[in-house]
C-alpha positions as CSV (number, residue, x, y, z in Angstrom):
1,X,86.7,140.0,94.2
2,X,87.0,142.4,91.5
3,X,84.2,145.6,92.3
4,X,82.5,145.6,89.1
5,X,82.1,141.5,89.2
6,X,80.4,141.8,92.6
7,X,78.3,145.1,91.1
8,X,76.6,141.9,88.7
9,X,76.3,140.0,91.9
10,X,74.2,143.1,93.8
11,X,71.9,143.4,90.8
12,X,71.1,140.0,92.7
13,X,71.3,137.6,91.0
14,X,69.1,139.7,90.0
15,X,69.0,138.5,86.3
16,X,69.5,142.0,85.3
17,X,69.2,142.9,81.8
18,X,69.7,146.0,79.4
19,X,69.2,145.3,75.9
20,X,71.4,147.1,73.5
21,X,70.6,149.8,70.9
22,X,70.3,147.0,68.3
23,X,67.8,144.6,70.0
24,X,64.9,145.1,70.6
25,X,63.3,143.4,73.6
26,X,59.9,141.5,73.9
27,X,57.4,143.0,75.9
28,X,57.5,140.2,78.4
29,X,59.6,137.6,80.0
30,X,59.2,134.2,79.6
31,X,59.4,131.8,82.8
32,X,61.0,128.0,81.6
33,X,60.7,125.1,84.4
34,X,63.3,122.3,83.6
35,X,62.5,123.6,79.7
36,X,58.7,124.0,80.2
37,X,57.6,127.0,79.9
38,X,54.8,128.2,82.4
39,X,52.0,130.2,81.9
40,X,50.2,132.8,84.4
41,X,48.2,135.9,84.1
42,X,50.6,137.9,85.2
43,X,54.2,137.5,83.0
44,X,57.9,137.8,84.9
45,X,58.8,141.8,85.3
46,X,61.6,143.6,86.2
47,X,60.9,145.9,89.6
48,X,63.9,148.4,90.4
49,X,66.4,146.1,88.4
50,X,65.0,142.8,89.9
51,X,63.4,140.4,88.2
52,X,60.4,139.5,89.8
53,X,58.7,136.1,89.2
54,X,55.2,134.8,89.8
55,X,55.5,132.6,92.5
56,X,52.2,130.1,92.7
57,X,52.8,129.1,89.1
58,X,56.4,127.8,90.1
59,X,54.8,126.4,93.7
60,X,52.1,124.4,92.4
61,X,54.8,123.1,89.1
62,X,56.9,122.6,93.1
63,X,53.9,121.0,95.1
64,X,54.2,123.7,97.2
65,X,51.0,124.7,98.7
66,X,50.4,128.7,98.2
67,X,47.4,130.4,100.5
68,X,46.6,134.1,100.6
69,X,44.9,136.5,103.1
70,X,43.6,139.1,101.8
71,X,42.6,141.0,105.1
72,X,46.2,140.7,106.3
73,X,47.5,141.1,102.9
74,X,49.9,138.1,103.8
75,X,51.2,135.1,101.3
76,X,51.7,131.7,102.8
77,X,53.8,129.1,101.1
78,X,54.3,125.6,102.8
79,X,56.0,123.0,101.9
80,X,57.5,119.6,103.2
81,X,60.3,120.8,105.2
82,X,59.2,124.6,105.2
83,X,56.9,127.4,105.7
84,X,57.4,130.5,104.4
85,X,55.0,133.6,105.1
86,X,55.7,136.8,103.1
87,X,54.2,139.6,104.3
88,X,53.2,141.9,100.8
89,X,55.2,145.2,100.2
90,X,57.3,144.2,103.2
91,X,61.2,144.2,103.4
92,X,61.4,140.6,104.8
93,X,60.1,137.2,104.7
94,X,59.8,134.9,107.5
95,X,61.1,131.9,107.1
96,X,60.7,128.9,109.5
97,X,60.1,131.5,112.2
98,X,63.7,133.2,111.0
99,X,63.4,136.7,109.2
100,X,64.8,136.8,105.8
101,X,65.5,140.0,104.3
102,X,64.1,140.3,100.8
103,X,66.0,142.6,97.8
104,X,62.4,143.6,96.4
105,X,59.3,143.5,98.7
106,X,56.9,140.9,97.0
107,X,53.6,142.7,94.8
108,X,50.4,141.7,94.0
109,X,49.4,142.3,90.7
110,X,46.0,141.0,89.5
111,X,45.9,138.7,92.3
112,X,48.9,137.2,91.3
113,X,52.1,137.4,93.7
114,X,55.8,138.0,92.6
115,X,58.7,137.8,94.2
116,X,62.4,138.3,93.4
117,X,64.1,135.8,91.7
118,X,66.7,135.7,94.4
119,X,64.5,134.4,97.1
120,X,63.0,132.0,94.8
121,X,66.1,130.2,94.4
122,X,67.6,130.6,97.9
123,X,64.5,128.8,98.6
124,X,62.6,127.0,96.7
125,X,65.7,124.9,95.8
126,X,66.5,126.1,92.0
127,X,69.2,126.5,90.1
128,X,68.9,130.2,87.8
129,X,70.0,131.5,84.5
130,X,68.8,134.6,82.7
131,X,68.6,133.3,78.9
132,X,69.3,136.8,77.1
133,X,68.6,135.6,73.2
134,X,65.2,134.1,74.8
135,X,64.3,136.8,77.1
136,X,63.4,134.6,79.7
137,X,64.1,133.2,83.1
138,X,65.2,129.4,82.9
139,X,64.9,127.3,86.0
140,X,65.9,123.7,87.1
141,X,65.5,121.9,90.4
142,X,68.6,120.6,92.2
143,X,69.1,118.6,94.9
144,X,72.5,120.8,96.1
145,X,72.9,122.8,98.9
146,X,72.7,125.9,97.6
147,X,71.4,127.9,100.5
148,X,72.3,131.6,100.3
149,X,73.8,131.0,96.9
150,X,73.5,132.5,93.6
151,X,74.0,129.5,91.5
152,X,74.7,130.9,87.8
153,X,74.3,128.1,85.5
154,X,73.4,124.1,85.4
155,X,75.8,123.1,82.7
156,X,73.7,119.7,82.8
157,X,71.3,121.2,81.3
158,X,72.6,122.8,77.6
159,X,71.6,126.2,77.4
160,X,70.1,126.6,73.9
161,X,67.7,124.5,71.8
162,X,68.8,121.1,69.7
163,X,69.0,123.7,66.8
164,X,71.6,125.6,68.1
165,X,73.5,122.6,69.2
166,X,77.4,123.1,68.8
167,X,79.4,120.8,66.5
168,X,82.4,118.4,67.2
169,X,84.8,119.7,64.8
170,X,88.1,118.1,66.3
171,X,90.0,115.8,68.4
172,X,93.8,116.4,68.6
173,X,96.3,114.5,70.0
174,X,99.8,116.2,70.3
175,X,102.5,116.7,73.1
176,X,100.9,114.7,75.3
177,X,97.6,116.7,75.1
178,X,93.9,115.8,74.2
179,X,92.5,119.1,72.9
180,X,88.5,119.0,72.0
181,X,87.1,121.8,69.6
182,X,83.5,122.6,68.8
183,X,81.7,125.2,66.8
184,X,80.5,126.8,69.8
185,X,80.3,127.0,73.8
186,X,79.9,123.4,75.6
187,X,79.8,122.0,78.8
188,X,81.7,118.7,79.3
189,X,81.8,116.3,81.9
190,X,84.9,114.5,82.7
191,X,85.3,111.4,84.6
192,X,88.1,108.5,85.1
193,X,87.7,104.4,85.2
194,X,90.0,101.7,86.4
195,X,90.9,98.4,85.0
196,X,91.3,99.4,82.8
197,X,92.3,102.9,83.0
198,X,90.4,105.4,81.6
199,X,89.4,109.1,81.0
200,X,85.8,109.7,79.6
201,X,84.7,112.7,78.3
202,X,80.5,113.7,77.7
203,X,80.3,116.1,75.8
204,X,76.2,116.7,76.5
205,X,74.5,119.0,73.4
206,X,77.3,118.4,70.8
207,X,76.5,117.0,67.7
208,X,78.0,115.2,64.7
209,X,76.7,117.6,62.8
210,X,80.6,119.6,61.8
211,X,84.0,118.4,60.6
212,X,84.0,114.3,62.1
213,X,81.0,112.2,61.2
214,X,79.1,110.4,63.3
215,X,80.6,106.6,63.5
216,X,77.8,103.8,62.3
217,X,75.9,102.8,65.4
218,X,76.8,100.5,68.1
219,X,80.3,101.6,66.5
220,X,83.1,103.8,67.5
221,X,85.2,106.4,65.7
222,X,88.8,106.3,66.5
223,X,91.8,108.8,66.4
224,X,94.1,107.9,64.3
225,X,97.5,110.0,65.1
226,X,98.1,108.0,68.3
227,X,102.0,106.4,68.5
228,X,102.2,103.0,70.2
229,X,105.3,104.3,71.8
230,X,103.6,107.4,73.7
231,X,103.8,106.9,77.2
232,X,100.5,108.1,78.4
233,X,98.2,107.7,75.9
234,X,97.3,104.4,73.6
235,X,94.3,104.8,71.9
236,X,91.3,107.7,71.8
237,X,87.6,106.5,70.5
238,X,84.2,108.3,69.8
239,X,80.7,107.7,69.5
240,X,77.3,109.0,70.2
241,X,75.9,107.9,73.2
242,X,72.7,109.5,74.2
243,X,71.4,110.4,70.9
244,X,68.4,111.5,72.8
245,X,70.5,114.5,74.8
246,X,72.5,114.6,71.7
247,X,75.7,113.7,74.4
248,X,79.3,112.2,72.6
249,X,81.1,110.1,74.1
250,X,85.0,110.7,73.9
251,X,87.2,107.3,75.6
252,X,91.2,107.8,76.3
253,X,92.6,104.5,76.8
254,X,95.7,105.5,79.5
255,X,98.7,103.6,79.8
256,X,99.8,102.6,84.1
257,X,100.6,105.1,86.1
258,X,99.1,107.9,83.9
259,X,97.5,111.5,85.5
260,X,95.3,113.8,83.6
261,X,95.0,117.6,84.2
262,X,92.3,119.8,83.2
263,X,93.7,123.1,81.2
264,X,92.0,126.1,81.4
265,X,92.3,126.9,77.4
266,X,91.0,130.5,77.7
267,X,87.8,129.3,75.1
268,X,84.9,127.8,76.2
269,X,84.6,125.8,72.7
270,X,88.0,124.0,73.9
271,X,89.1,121.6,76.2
272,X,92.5,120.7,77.0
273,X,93.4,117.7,78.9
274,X,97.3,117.2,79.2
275,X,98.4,113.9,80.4
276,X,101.5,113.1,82.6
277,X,103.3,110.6,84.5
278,X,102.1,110.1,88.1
279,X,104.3,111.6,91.0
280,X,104.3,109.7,94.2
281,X,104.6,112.0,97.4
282,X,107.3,111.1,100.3
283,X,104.8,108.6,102.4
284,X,106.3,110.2,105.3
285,X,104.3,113.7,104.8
286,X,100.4,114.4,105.5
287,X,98.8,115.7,102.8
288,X,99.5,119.2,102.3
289,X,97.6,122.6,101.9
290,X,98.7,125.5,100.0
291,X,97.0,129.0,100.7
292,X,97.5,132.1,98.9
293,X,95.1,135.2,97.4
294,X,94.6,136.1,93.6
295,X,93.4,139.3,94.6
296,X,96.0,139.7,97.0
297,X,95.3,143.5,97.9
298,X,91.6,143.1,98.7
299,X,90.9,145.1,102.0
300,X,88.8,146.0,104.4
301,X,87.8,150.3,105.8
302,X,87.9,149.7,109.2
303,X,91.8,149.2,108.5
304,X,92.3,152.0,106.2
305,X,92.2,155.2,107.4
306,X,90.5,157.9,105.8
307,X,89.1,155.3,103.2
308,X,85.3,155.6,103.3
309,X,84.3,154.4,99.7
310,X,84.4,150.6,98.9
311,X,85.7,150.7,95.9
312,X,88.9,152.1,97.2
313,X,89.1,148.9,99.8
314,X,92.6,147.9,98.6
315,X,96.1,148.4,99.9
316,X,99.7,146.6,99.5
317,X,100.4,145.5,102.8
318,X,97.2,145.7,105.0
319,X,95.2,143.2,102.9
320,X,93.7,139.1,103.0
321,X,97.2,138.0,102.6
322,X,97.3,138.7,106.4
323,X,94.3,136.2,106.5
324,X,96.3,133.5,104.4
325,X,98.9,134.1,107.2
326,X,96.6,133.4,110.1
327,X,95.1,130.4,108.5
328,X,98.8,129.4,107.6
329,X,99.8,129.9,111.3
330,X,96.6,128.4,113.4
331,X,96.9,124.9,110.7
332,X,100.4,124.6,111.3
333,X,99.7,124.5,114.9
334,X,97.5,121.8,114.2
335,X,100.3,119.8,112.6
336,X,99.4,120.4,109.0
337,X,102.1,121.0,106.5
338,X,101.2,124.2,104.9
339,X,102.7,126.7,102.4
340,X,101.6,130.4,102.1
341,X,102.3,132.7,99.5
342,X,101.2,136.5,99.6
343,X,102.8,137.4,96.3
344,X,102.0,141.3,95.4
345,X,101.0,140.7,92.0
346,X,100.5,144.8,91.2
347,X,104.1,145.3,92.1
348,X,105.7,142.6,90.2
349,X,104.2,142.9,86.9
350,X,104.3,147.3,86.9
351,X,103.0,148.6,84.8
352,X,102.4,145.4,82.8
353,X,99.9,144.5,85.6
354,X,96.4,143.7,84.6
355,X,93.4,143.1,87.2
356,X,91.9,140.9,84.7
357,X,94.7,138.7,84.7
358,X,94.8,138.2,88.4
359,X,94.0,134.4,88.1
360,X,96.4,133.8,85.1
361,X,99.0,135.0,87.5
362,X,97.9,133.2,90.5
363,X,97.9,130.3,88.1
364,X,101.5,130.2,87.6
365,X,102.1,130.5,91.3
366,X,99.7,127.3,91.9
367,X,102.1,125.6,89.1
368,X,105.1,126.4,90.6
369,X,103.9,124.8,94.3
370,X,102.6,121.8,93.3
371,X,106.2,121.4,91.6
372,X,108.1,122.1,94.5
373,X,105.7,120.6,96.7
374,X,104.3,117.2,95.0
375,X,102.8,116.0,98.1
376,X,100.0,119.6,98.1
377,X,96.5,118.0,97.7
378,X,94.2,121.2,99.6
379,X,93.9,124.7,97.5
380,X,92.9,127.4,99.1
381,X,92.3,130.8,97.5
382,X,91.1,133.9,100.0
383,X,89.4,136.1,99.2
384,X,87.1,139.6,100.2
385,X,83.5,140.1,99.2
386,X,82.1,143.6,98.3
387,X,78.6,142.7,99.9
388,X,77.3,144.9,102.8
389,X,77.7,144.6,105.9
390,X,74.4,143.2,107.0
391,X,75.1,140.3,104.5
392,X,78.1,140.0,105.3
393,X,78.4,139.7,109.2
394,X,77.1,137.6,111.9
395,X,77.3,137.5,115.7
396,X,77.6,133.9,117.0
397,X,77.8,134.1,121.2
398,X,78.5,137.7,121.5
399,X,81.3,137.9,119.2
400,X,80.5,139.3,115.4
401,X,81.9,137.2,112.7
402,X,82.9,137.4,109.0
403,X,80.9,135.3,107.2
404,X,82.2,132.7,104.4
405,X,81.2,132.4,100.6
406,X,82.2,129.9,99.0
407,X,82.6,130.0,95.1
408,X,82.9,127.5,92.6
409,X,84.0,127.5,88.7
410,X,81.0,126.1,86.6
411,X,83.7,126.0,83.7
412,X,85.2,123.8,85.3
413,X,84.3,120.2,83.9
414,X,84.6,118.6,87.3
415,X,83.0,121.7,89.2
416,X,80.8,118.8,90.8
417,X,83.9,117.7,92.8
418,X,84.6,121.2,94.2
419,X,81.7,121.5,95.1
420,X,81.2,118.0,97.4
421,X,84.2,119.6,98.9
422,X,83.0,123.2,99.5
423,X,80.2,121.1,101.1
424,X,82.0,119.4,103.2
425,X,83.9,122.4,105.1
426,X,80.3,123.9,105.3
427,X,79.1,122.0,106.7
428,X,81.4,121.4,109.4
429,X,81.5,124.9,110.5
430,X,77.9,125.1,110.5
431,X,77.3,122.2,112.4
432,X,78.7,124.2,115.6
433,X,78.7,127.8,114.0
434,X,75.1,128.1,112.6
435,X,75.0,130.6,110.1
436,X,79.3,131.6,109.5
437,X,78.7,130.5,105.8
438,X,76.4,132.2,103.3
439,X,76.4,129.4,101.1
440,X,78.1,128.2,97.9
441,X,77.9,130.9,94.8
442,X,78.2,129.0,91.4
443,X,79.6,131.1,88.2
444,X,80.4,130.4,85.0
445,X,81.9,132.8,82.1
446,X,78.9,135.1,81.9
447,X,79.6,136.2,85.4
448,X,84.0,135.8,86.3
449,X,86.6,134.1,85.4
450,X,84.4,130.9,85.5
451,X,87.8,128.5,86.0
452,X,88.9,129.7,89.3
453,X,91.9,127.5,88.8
454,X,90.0,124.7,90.6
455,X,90.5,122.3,87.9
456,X,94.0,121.8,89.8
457,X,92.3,119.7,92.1
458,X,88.9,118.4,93.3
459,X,89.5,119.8,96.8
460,X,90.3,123.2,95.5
461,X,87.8,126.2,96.7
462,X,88.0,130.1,96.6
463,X,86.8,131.6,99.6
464,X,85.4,134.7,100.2
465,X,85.8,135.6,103.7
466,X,83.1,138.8,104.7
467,X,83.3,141.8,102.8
468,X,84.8,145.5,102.5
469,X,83.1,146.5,106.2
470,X,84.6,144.1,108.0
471,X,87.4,144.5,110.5
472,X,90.6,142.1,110.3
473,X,89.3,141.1,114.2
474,X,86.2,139.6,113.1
475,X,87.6,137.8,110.1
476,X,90.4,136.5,111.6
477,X,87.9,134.9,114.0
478,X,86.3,133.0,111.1
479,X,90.1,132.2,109.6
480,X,90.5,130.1,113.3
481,X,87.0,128.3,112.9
482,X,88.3,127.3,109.3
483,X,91.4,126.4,110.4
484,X,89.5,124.0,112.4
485,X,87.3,122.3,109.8
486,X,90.0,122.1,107.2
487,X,92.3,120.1,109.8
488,X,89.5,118.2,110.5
489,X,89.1,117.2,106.8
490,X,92.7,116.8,106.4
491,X,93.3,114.7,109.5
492,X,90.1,112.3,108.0
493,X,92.3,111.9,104.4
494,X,89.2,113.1,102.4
């Protein structure tokens, strides 16, 4: 993915911040648990661009028990399933016997320990956002596998206070389109119901508080532009429904045979929902799988000759399209109906071409498939990290592999459903090819394009498959173990 996207990532997760000329920044940072904030001696710092975090405040808040030697000068954390021993000023951790390498040895400072954020939430089980208006560190429990992730937000949990709460300021109904607009950035959660059918939209942290009032309670408001002669759509309600969360409740009462697609409206105080007639595949076909590569021209040195310098990793024709290609090849072997495209975006937009457009363009390719080809239910977009080698590699029975990233689109209202699937291919690999996968890497806008254009199905994921010091050998190793698990899953119809 794009170099100075990743260059966030390398600053770990690492909740970097620089505040600008204008602003200037409390002396310490604040440390939130599920909204609490916690209080120890020794405040969150940053160390060498790393946000470090005082771990036995977040243990105890965890009921993790935390023991210290001073001879040895060695921290102990245990837990129910874990034990994790952290030797202080030391490059690694040791982890259930495993060595973990650690971005920022862990300090002592007035008898208090810190470590980076990073290995808090690889391990501990959080979920991570830096809150730059509060200068603090905001942390939630999850029950996901997020193992070797960098989660970036919980859009369960609204990011600023009740105060700051957004406003519903419209609900539009027009050319077969539901379009939601606030006063500011929200987080919905979109769901369906049968008998009868129905779309239901939360809209968590929103309030009444703009343009449409509140209806009186245990009452609903309703739309009122809806035609009884519109195919898809015959009647759109409101109400509040957790006045306690502050979460709306938006109801779209579908007509038969009705689908709903999730828009990407470029505006994080939108959502578009457009609704269409449902398309029934040719029963004879499998489900099918369409592969292809946003950033098609991601590469690797090893395969470039005289290219030393990541950030010059890129070429035309030796590129991950030649991984879409062997993950095409070895699935059709398996009897999967699969289509491949390895479009060279640079070259057919010129010198109209715009990096930052790279998923608006792979966008319209995904359109133009799932017209041609009704019947496509699997996405798969491929991808090459900029990580180092060390993170990025693993040898598995003598042979070295290119590990897997998985990424999902927190803007994305039904992220949750990418990501079950995500989960599911991990853990299939890793069940006979422990450590291939580095984990799952949740981003929203703050950090990338934050769609991904996974809201084009729920089994949709973007795969990043090792990184720019990888050879084409040892990643099309891991395209074959993939190959596997994904014709597993399709063979299984989930």
């Amino acid at each position: 993915m794009k170099r100075t996207i990743i260059a966030m990532l390398s600053l770990v997760f690492l909740l970097t911040c620089t505040p600008t000329a204008s602003y200037a920044a409390p002396a310490t940072i604040k440390l939130f648990l599920e909204g609490q904030q916690l209080s120890s001696t020794v405040a969150p710092r940053m160390v060498n661009q790393t946000t470090m975090v005082p771990i036995r405040v977040i243990a105890d808040s965890l009921g993790v028990n935390v023991t210290w030697n001073k001879k040895s000068q060695i921290a102990t954390l245990e837990g129910d399933k874990t034990t994790i021993v952290l030797p202080i000023n030391g490059t690694y951790a040791i982890q259930d016997g495993k060595m973990l390498r650690l971005e920022q040895p862990p300090i002592v400072i007035n008898g208090v320990t810190l470590l980076p954020i990073r290995f808090v939430a690889e391990n501990l089980g959080l979920l991570v956002k830096w809150d730059a208006s509060a200068y603090a560190v905001r942390l939630w429990r999850t029950n996901s596998d997020v193992s070797g992730s960098d989660p970036a937000t919980d859009p369960n949990v609204p990011a600023i206070p009740p105060d700051q709460y957004p406003s519903l300021e419209s609900i539009r109904f027009a050319d077969h389109r539901l379009t939601i607009g606030t006063s500011g950035n929200f987080s919905p959660i979109v769901s369906t119901s049968t008998d009868p059918d129905r779309l239901v939209i939360d809209l968590p942290g929103v309030t009444f508080n703009g343009t449409i009032s509140e209806p009186p309670e245990n009452a609903w408001g309703e739309v009122s532009n809806i035609s009884p002669s519109d195919p898809y759509v015959s009647a759109i309600h409101y109400r509040m429904k957790e006045a306690d969360t502050s979460t709306i409740q938006i109801v779209a009462d579908l007509k038969p045979n009705v689908n709903d697609q999730i828009e990407n409206a470029g505006d994080p105080s939108k959502l578009v929902i457009r609704f269409e007639a449902k398309t029934t595949p040719n029963p004879g076909l499998k489900s099918a799988i369409y592969i292809y590569q946003s950033h098609n021209r991601e590469s690797w040195i090893p395969e470039l000759p005289g290219v030393t310098n990541p950030d010059f990793a890129y070429n035309a024709t030796t590129n991950v399209a030649m991984l879409g290609a062997r993950l095409t090849g070895v699935l059709q072997a398996l009897g999967a109906e699969v289509y491949h495209t390895s479009y060279d975006y640079a070259s057919i937009y010129g010198s109209q071409f715009n990096y930052g457009k790279s998923y608006v363009y792979s966008e319209k390719s995904i359109k133009n498939q799932l017209s041609l080809h009704p019947q496509i239910k699997y996405l798969f977009d491929i991808h090459r990290d900029t990580s180092p080698r060390s993170e990025t590699t693993v040898t598995i029975r003598g042979s070295n592999y290119a590990k897997l990233y998985f990424v999902i689109g927190l803007e994305n209202p039904n992220w949750k459903q990418n990501a079950a699937f995500a989960k599911k291919i991990q853990a299939l690999i890793t069940a006979n090819y422990p450590g291939l996968s580095r984990g799952i890497y949740y981003k929203d806008s703050s950090v990338g394009n934050g769609w991904y254009n996974q809201n084009y199905s729920p089994t949709s994921a973007l795969i990043e498959v090792g990184g720019t010091a990888n050879t084409l050998a040892e990643s099309n190793r891991t395209m074959d173990i993939l190959a596997q698990a994904i014709n597993q899953i399709r063979l299984s119809g989930q």
